[in-house]
C-alpha positions as CSV (number, residue, x, y, z in Angstrom):
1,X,-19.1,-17.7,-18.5
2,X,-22.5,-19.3,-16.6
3,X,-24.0,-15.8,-16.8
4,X,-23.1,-15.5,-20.8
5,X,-24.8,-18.9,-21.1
6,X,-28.1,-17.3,-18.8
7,X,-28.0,-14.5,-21.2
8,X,-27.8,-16.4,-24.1
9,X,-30.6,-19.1,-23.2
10,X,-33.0,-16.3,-22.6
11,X,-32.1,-14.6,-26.0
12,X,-32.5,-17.9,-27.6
13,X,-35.6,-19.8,-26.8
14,X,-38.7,-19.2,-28.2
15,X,-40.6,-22.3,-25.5
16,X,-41.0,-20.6,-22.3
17,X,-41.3,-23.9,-20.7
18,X,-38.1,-25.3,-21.9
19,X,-36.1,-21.7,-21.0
20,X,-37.6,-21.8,-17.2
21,X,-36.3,-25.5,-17.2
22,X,-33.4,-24.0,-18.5
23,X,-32.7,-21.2,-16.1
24,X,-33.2,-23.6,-13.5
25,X,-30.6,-26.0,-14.4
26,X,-27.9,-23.3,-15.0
27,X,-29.0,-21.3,-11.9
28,X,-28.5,-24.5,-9.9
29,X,-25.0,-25.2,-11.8
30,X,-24.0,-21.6,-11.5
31,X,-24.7,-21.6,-7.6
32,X,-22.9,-25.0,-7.0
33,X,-19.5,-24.2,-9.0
34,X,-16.9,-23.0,-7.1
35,X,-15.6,-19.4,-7.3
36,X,-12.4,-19.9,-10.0
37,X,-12.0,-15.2,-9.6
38,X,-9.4,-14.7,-7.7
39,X,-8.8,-11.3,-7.0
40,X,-5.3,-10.2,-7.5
41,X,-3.2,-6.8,-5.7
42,X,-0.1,-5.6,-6.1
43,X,1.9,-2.6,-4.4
44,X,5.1,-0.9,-4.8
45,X,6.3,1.3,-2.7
46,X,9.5,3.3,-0.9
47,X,10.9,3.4,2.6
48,X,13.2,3.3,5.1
49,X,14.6,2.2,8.7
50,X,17.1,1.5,10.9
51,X,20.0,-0.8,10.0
52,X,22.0,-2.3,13.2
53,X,25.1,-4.9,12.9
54,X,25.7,-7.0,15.4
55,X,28.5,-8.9,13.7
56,X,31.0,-9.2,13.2
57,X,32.9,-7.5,16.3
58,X,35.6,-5.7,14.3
59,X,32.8,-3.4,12.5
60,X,31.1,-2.5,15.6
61,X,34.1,-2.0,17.9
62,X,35.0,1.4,18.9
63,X,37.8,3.4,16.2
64,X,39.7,4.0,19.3
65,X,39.9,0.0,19.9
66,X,40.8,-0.9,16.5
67,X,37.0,-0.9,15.1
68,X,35.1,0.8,12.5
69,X,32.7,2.3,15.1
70,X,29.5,1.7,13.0
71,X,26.3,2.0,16.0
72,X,22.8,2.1,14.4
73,X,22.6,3.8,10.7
74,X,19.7,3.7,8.3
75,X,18.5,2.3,5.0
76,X,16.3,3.1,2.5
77,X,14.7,1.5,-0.5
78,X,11.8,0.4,-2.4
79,X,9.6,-2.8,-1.9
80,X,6.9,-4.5,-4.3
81,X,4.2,-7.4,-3.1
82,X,2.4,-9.3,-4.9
83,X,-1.0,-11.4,-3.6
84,X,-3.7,-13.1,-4.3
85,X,-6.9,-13.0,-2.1
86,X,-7.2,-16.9,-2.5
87,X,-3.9,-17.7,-1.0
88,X,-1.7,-17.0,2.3
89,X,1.2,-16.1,0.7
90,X,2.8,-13.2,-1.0
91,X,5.4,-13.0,-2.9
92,X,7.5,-9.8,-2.5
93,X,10.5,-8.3,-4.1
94,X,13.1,-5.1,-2.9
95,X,15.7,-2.8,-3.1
96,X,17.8,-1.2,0.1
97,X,20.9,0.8,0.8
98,X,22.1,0.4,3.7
99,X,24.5,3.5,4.9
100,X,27.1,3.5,7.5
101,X,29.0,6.2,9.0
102,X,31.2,6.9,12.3
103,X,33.5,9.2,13.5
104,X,35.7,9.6,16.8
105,X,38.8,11.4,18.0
106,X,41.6,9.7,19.0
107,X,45.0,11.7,20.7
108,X,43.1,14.3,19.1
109,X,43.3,13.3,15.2
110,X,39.5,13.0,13.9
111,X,38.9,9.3,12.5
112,X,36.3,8.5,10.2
113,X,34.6,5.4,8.6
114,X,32.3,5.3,6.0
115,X,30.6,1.9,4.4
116,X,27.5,0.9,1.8
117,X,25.6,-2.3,1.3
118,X,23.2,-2.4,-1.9
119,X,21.1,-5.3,-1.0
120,X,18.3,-7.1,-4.1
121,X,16.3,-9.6,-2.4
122,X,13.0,-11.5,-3.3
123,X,11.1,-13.8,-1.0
124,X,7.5,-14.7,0.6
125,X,5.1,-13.6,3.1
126,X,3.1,-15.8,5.1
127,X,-0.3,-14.1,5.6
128,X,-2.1,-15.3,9.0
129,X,-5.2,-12.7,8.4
130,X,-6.7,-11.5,5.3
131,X,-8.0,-7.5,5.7
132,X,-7.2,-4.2,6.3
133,X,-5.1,-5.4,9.2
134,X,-2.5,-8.6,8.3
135,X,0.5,-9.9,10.6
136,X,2.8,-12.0,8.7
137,X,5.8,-14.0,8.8
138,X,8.6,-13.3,5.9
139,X,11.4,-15.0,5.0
140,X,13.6,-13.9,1.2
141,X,17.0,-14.4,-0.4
142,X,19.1,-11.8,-1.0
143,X,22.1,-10.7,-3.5
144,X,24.7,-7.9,-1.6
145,X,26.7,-5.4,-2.8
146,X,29.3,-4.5,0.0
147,X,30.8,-1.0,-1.3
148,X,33.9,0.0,-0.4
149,X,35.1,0.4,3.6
150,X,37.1,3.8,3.1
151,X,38.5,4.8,6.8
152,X,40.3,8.2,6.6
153,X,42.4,9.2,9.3
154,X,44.7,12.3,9.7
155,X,44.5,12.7,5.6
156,X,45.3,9.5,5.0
157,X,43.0,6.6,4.0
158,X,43.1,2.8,4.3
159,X,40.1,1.0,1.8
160,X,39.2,-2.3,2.1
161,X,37.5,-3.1,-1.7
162,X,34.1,-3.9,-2.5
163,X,32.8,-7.5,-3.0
164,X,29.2,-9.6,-3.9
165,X,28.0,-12.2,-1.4
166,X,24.8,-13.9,-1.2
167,X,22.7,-13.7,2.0
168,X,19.3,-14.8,3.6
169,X,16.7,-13.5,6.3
170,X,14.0,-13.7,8.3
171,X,11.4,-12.0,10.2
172,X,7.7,-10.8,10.8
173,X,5.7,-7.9,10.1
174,X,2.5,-5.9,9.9
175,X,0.8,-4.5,6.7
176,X,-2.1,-1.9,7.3
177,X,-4.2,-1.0,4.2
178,X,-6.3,1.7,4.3
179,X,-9.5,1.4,1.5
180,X,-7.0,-1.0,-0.9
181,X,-5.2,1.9,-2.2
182,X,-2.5,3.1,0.4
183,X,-0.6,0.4,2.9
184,X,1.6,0.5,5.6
185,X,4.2,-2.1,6.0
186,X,6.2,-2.5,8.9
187,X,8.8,-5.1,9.4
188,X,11.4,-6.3,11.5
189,X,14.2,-8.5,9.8
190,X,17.4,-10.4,11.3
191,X,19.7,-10.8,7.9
192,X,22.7,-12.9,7.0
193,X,24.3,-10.7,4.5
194,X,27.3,-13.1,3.8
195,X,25.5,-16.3,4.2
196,X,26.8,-18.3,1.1
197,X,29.9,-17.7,-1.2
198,X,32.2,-16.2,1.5
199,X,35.4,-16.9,2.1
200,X,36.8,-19.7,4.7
201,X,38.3,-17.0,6.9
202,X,35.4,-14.6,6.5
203,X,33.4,-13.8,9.6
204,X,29.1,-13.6,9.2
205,X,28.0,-10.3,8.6
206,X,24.8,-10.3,10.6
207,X,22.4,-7.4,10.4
208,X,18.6,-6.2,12.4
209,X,16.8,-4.3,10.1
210,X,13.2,-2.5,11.2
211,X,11.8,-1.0,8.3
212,X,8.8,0.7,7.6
213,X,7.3,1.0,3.8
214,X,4.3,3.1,2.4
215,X,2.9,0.9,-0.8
216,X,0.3,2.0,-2.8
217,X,-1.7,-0.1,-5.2
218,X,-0.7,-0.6,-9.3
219,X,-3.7,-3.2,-9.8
């Protein structure tokens, strides 16, 4: 805008006087306003982790002790981020399924569970560095699909059904840009899957999640 009215005064003026005066003036203004660009980025991205449960107990527990056996099983998913250079915080947006899986024998009959979670969550990254290298804190909401827990033994299969429950989580992180076009995002996350809208006698569903995410830049 102050350079279109530079331009423009130049173009203009026929007194040279009154067009240095001029240039003065709006070189002095130009200099003293603040900066109102802010330069914008965003990324989008896929990737994947590890997913670990540490409750409840029943879903960790061996099959053989009454359990569904599930250890440490993986994710994968897509992730966006938003930012702005002006401000510490980012907001970001994602996608993950979760996959679980176990298997044991038990008086020789092969057990086997098998579970999902399709998680949607959006939330924001405290930036506490700005540059190619930027350690963050993050904390988001999350919606939660739990699929169905199928467990199949001998041929025959008990299913528990599938249900929505909203969650929370937090955790921190490190995002690694290389020339503002490609970034590496790692994370580590502790999530409450079933933090609001569960039932009176259902137990937390607790999950650590480290994820690593390669985003590359759509601005």
């Amino acid at each position: 805008m102050i350079k279109t009215c530079l331009y423009l005064t130049v173009k203009n003026s026929s007194n040279p006087k009154k067009t240095l005066l001029q240039l003065v003036l709006l070189t002095i203004l130009f200099n003293a306003s603040p900066d109102f660009s802010f330069g914008q980025s965003f990324y989008l991205g896929i990737g994947g982790g590890i997913t670990k449960i540490t409750k409840p107990e029943n879903l960790i527990t061996q099959i053989s002790k009454g359990g569904a056996g599930f250890k440490k099983d993986y994710h994968f998913g897509l992730k966006g981020k938003f930012g702005v250079s002006s401000l510490s915080f980012s907001p970001i947006a994602y996608v993950n399924y979760h996959s679980f899986s176990s298997e044991e024998k038990t008086d020789n009959i092969s057990v086997e569970s098998i579970w999902n979670i399709l998680s949607f969550g959006a939330g924001l990254e405290y930036n506490f560095l700005t540059g190619p290298i930027t350690p963050y804190l993050t904390a988001d909401l999350s919606y939660n699909n739990f699929g169905e827990l199928k467990i199949t033994r001998d041929g025959s299969s008990y299913a528990e059904g599938q249900k929505s429950r909203y969650g929370m989580s937090g955790g921190a992180g490190i995002d690694l840009k290389f020339l503002s076009l490609l970034s590496i995002d790692l994370v580590a996350k502790y999530n409450f899957f079933n933090f609001f809208g569960k039932h009176s006698d259902e137990k937390n569903l607790e999950v650590l999640t480290f994820s690593a995410y390669v985003l590359f830049s759509a601005l």
